[in-house]
C-alpha positions in Angstrom: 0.0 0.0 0.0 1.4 3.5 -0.8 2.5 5.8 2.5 -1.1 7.8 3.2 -3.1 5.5 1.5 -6.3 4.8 3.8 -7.9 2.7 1.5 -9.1 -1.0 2.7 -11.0 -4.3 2.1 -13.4 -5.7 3.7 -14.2 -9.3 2.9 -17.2 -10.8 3.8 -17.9 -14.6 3.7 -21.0 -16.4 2.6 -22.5 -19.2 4.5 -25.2 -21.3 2.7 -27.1 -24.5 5.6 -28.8 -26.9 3.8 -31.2 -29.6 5.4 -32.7 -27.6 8.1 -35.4 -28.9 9.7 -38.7 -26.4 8.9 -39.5 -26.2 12.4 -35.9 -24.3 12.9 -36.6 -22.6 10.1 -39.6 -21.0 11.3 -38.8 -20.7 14.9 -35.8 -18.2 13.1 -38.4 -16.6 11.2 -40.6 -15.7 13.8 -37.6 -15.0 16.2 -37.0 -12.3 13.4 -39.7 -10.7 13.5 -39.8 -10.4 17.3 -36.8 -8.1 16.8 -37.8 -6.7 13.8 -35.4 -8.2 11.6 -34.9 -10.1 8.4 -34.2 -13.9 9.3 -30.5 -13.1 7.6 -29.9 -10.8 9.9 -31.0 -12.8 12.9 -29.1 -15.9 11.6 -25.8 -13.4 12.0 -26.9 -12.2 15.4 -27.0 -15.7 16.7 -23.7 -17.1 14.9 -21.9 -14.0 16.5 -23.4 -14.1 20.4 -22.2 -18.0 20.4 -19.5 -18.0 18.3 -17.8 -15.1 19.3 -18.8 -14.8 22.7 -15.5 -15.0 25.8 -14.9 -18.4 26.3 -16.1 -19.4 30.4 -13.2 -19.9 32.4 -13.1 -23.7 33.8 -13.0 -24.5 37.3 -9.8 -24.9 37.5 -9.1 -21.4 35.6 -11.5 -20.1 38.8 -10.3 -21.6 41.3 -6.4 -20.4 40.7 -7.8 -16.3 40.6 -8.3 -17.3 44.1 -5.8 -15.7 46.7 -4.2 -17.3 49.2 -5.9 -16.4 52.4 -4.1 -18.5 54.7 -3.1 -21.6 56.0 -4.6 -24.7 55.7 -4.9 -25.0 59.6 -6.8 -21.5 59.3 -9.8 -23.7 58.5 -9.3 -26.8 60.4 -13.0 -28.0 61.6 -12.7 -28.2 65.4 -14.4 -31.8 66.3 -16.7 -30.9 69.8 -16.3 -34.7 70.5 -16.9 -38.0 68.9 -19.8 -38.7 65.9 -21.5 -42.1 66.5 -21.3 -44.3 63.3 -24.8 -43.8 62.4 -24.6 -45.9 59.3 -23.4 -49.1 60.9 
């Protein structure tokens, strides 16, 4: 591109479904038409939201944004005396 040039492309892709059940077909129509759009334009919406969404951080992901709040002995249960076996 020449120095100063400001001139881009855009490329947009195409996506053509086939075999889709009618019932999904219609439940996009009318879902268009709730929000006022054509069913192309709701087909995008809904690729976007789930495609392009943040990922959810796993459990373990979660659990290591924990600090460290002390020691392990910080949270030792104190037994108040002895727990018949209830199940024998």
């Amino acid at each position: 591109m020449p120095e100063g040039d400001n001139n881009f492309v855009i490329v947009m892709a195409s996506l053509v479904v086939r075999d889709i059940d009618a019932d999904v077909v219609k439940a996009l129509k009318a879902r268009a038409g709730l929000h006022g759009v054509s069913a192309e334009a709701e087909h995008r919406k809904i690729l976007e939201s789930v495609l392009l969404r943040p990922k959810k951080k796993s459990f373990t992901e979660v659990l290591l944004t924990m600090p460290n709040v002390g020691d392990d002995l910080d949270f030792k249960r104190e037994q108040a005396g002895s727990i018949e076996n209830v199940f024998d």
